[in-house]
ZAMARGU-4260 file (C-alpha; in steps of 0.2 Angstrom, whole numbers, plus 5000, padded with zeros to 4 digits):
<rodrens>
0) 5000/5000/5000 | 5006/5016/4997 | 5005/5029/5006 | 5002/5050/5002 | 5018/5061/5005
5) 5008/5074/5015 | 5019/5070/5032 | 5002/5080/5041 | 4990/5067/5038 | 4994/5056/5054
10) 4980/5045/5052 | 4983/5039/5037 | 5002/5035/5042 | 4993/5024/5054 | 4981/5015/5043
15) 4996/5011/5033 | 5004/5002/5047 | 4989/4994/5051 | 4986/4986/5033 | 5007/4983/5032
20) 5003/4972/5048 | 4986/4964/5044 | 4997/4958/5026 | 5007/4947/5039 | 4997/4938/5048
25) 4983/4934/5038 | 4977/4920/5048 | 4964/4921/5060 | 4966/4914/5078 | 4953/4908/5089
30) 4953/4894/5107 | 4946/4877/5101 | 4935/4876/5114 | 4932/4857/5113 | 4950/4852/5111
35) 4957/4866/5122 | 4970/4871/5109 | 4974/4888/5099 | 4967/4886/5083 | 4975/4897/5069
40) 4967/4898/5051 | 4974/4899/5035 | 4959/4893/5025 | 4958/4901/5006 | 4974/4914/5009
45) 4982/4911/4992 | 4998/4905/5001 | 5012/4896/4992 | 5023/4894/5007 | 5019/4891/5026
50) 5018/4907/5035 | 5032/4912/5048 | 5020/4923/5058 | 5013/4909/5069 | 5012/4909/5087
55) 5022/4899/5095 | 5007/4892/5106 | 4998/4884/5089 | 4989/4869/5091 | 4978/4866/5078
60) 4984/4875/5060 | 4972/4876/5045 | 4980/4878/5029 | 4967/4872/5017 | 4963/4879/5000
65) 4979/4888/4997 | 4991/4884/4983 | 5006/4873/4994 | 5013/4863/4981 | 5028/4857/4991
70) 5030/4857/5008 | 5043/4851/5022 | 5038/4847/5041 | 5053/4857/5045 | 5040/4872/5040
75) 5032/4869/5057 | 5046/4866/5069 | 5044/4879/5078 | 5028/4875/5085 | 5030/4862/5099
80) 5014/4860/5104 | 5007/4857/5085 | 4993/4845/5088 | 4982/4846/5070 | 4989/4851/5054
85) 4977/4853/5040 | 4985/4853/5022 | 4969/4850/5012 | 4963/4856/4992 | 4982/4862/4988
90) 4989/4853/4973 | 5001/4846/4988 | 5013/4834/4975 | 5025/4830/4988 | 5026/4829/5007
95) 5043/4829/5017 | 5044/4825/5033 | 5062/4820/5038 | 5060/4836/5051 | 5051/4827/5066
100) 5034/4832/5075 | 5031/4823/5089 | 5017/4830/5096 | 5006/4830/5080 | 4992/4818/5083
105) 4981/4823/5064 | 4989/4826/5048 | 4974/4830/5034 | 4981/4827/5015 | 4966/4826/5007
110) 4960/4833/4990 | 4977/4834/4983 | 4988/4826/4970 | 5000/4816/4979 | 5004/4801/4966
115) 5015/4790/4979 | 5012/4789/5000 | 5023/4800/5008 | 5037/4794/5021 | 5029/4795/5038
120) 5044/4794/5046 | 5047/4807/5064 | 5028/4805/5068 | 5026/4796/5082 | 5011/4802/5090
125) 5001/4801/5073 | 4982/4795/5077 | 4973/4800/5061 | 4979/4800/5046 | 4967/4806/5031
130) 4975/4805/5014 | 4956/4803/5001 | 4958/4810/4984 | 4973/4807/4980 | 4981/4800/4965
135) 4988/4783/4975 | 4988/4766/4964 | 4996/4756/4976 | 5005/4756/4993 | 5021/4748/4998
140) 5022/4733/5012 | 5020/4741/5030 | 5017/4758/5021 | 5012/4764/5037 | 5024/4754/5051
145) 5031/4770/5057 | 5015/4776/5063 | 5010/4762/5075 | 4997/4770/5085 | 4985/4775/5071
150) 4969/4773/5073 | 4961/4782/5059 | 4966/4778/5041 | 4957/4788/5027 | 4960/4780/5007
155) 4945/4785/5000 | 4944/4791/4981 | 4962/4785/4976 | 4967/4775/4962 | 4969/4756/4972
160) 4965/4741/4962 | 4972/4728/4977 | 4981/4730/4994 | 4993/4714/4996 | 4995/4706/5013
165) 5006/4716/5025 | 5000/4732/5017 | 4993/4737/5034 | 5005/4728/5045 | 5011/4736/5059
170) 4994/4746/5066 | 4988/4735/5079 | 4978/4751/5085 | 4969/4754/5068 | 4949/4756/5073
175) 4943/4763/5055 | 4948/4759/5038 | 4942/4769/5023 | 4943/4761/5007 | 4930/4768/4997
180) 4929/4775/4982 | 4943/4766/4974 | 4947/4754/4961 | 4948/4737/4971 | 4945/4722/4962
185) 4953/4709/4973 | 4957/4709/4989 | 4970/4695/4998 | 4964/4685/5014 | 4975/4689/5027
190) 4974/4708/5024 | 4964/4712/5041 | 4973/4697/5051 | 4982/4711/5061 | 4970/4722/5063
195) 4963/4715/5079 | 4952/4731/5086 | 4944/4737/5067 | 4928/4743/5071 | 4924/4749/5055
200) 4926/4743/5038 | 4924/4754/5020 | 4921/4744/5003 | 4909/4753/4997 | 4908/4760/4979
205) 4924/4748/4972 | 4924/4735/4957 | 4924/4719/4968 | 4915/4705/4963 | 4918/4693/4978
210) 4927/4691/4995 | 4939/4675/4996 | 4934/4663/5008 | 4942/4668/5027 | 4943/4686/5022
215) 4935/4692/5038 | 4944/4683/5053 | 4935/4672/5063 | 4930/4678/5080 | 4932/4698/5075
220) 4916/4706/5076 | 4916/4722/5066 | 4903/4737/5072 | 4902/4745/5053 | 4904/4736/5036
225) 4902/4744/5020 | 4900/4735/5005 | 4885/4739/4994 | 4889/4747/4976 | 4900/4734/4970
230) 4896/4726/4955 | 4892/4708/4966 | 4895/4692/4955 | 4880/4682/4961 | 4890/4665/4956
235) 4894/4650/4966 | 4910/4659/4973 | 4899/4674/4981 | 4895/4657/4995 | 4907/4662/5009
240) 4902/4680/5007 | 4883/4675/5007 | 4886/4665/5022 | 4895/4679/5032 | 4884/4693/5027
245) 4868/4680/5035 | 4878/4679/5052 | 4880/4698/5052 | 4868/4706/5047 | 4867/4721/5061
250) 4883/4724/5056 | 4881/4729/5036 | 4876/4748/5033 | 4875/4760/5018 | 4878/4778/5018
255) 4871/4790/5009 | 4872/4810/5006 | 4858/4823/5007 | 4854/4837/4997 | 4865/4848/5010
260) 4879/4837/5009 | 4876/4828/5025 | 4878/4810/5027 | 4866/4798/5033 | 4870/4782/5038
265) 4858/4765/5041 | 4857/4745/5043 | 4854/4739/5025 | 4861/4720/5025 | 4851/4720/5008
270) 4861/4736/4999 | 4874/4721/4994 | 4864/4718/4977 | 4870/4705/4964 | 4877/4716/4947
275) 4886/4700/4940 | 4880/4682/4935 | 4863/4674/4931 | 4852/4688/4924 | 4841/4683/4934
280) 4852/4686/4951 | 4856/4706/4944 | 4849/4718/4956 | 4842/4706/4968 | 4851/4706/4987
285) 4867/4695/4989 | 4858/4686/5004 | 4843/4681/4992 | 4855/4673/4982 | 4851/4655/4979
290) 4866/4647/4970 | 4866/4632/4959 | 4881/4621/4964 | 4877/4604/4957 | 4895/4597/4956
295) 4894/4586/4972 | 4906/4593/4985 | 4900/4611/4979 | 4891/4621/4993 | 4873/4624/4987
300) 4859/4640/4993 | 4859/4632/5012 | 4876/4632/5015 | 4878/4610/5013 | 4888/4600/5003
305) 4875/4591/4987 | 4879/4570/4991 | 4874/4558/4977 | 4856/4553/4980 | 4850/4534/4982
310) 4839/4526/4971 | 4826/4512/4975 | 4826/4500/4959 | 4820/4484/4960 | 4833/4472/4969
315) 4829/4486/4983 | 4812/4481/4985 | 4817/4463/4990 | 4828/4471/5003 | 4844/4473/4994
320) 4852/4491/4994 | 4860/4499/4978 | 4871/4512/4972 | 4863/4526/4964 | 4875/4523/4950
325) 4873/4505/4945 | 4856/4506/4950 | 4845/4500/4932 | 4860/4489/4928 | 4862/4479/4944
330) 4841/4479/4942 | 4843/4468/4925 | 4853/4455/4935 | 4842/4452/4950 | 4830/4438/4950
335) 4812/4443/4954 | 4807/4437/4968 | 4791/4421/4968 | 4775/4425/4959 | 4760/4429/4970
340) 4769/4435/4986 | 4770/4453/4988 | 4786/4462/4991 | 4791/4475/5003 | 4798/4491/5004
345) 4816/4490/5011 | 4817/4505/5025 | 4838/4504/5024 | 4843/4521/5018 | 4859/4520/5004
350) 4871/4527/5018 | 4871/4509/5027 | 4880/4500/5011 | 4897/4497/5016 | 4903/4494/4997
355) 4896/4499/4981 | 4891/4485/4969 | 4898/4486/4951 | 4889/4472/4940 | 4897/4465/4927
360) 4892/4454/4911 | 4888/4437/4916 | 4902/4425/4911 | 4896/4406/4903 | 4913/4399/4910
365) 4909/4406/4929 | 4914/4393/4942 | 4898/4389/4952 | 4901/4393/4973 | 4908/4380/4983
370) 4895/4367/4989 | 4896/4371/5008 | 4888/4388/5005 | 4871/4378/4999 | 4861/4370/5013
375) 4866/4353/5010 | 4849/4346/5018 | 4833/4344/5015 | 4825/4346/5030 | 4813/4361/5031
380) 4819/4375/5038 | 4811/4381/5057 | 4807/4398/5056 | 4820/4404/5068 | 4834/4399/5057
385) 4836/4416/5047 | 4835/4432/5062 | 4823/4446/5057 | 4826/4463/5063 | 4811/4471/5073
390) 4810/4485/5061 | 4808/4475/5047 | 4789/4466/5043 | 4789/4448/5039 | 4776/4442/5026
395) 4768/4427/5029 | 4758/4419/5014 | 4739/4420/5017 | 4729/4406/5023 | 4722/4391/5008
400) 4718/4374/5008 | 4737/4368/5007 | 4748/4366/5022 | 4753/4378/5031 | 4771/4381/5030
405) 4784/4389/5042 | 4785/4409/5040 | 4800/4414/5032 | 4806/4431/5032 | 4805/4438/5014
410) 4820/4450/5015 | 4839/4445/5014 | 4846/4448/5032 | 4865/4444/5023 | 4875/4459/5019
415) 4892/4451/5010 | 4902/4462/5000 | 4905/4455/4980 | 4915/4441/4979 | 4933/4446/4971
420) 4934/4435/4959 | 4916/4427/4956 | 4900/4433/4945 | 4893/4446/4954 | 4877/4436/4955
425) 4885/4425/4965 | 4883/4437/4977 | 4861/4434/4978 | 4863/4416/4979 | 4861/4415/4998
430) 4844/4426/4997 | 4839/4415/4981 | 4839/4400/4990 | 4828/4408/5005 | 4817/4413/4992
435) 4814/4396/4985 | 4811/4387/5002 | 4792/4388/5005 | 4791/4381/4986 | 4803/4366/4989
440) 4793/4362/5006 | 4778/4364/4998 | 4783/4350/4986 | 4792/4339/4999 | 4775/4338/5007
</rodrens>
């Protein structure tokens, strides 16, 4: 400001001063009546370097929306008591901090164009650490070891397509983790193994199409998950996610922004919608999800394993229990049973055969059994020579004119395994010849 040369006008000469001094120091100061520190603001001063004008009692020091391209901590070392440093909307491009602040607790970077993480090295007492909207594409291995007790970590609005395991080693204090608003496609198990007090967890708004199996650890319950606006691949590999989302659901929330700006937040398990796989799945719910697994093994809607099922043919209605997969052959080789007696259902479920049976052609040449497996008697057969099991009915032939014979149990209480080397015919014989009894007394009478 220039001043007139009229040496009478006093005033003015003192307006002068007054404007000279108001040029520097620009910042405003205020007490932070909450934190209890002196809070000096720079906000929108069109600074390209750090003012030297500051008290030496600074605690909280805003310097957003100026034009501070490069700076250095050593810019602030002569504030000891530097608690809050705000360096926000600058066009920051680089960041150097071999000058130590102990003391400073929150370091705000956000809305600049910082392309690599800077070195975090001399901050010790670092708590919060907001670097969103950035240019970051990737972070180095215990990118942020040196500041162990952090407990706020802001990524937002970066470029990150992955974060590889040990990324966030180092930061056993870490209670929120911002990840939104990035690139992420795939994200590692083992990434939030160290983390053991993470309260709250941001995925929203990223390109992931699933979690892998174990990705949340067991036994860590976190307060806050976000994870709808992801384009969800509603396939068969969406399962463990599925699962986890149904055992925590009070734990999956959406956010949104009002008209002013504000941000709401509520319990939405359901705002993780399917954007990938059966068109029928798009924009349906994650937890409505009912996938199709039919390979056995493969987990299907419930969460269980599909098993092969049994099958009833007709060598099961005489009591003999088949494989579902020779089932219609091993039927060709059975003998039906004797015309005019009525068989019964087997009640023996499929999982009580101890071997599958696998048929095979019928050979001419096949050595018949040896002669001391055939009753080598006569004599009829008392009916408590053949056991019956309680839960299995016995039929007895209805009452006629002829003789009445001993009740035989129309079922085959033997269980043998195929022979090795024999037809596996050979294998009936025993339940053949109980078959043929009541005919054979019938004639010996």
């Amino acid at each position: 400001m220039q001043c007139p040369p009229a040496p009478h006008l006093t005033l003015l000469a003192l307006l002068c001063l007054a404007g000279a001094l108001g040029a520097e120091e620009p910042c405003e100061k205020e007490m932070n009546k909450i934190k209890d520190l002196l809070q000096v603001s720079c906000i929108g001063q069109g600074l390209s370097t750090v003012p030297l004008a500051l008290p030496k009692d600074t605690g909280i020091l805003l310097l957003g929306a100026n034009q501070l391209a490069h700076v250095s901590t050593a810019s602030f070392g002569h504030l000891p008591i530097l608690a809050e440093l705000d360096l926000s909307s600058n066009g920051l491009a680089s960041l150097e901090t071999k000058h130590p602040l102990p003391t400073l607790q929150e370091l705000i970077l956000t809305h600049n164009a910082l392309a690599a993480l800077p070195a975090l090295q001399g901050l010790p007492s670092l708590t919060r650490l907001a670097l969103g909207n950035n240019s970051l594409s990737q972070l180095p291995l215990g990118a942020f070891a040196a500041v162990r007790r952090l407990r706020y970590l802001e990524l937002e609005g970066n470029q990150l397509r992955t974060l590889p395991v040990g990324t966030l080693a180092g930061l056993p204090d870490l209670r929120e983790l911002d990840l939104s608003y990035n690139v992420l496609e795939v994200l590692p198990v083992g990434l939030l193994y160290e983390l053991g007090v993470l309260e709250t967890l941001r995925l929203d708004r990223n390109q992931l199409q699933n979690l892998p199996d174990g990705f949340f650890p067991d036994g860590h319950d976190l307060a806050y998950v976000f994870l709808a606006q992801n384009p969800w691949r509603c396939d068969c590999r969406i399962v463990p996610l599925r699962t986890w989302l149904e055992n925590n659901e009070a734990s999956i929330y959406r956010r949104e922004r009002g008209a002013g700006g504000e941000e709401t937040t509520e319990n939405d398990p359901e705002s993780v919608v399917c954007q990938g796989g059966a068109g029928a799945e798009r924009g349906r719910p994650v937890l409505a999800f009912q996938p199709a697994c039919r390979d056995a093994g493969d987990a299907d809607a419930g969460g269980d394993e599909e098993t092969a099922a049994s099958t009833i043919t007709g060598a099961g209605i005489w009591g003999l229990t088949v494989p579902a997969s020779g089932a219609t052959r091993f039927a060709d080789s059975v003998v039906p049973g004797p015309t005019g007696l009525t068989p019964f259902v087997s009640t023996t479920s499929a999982a009580s055969t101890t071997a599958p049976f696998v048929p095979t052609a019928p050979s001419p040449s096949t050595t018949p059994p040896p002669a001391s497996t055939v009753p080598s008697t006569t004599t009829p057969l008392a009916a408590t020579a053949a056991p019956r099991p309680p839960s299995l009915t016995t039929l007895v032939p209805p009452a006629s004119t002829t003789p009445r014979l001993p009740a035989v149990p129309m079922y085959c209480p033997l269980r043998l395994p195929p022979p090795h080397n024999g037809h596996p015919s050979l294998h009936l014989l025993p339940c053949l010849l109980l078959l043929l009894l009541p005919p054979l007394q019938l004639l010996l009478h």
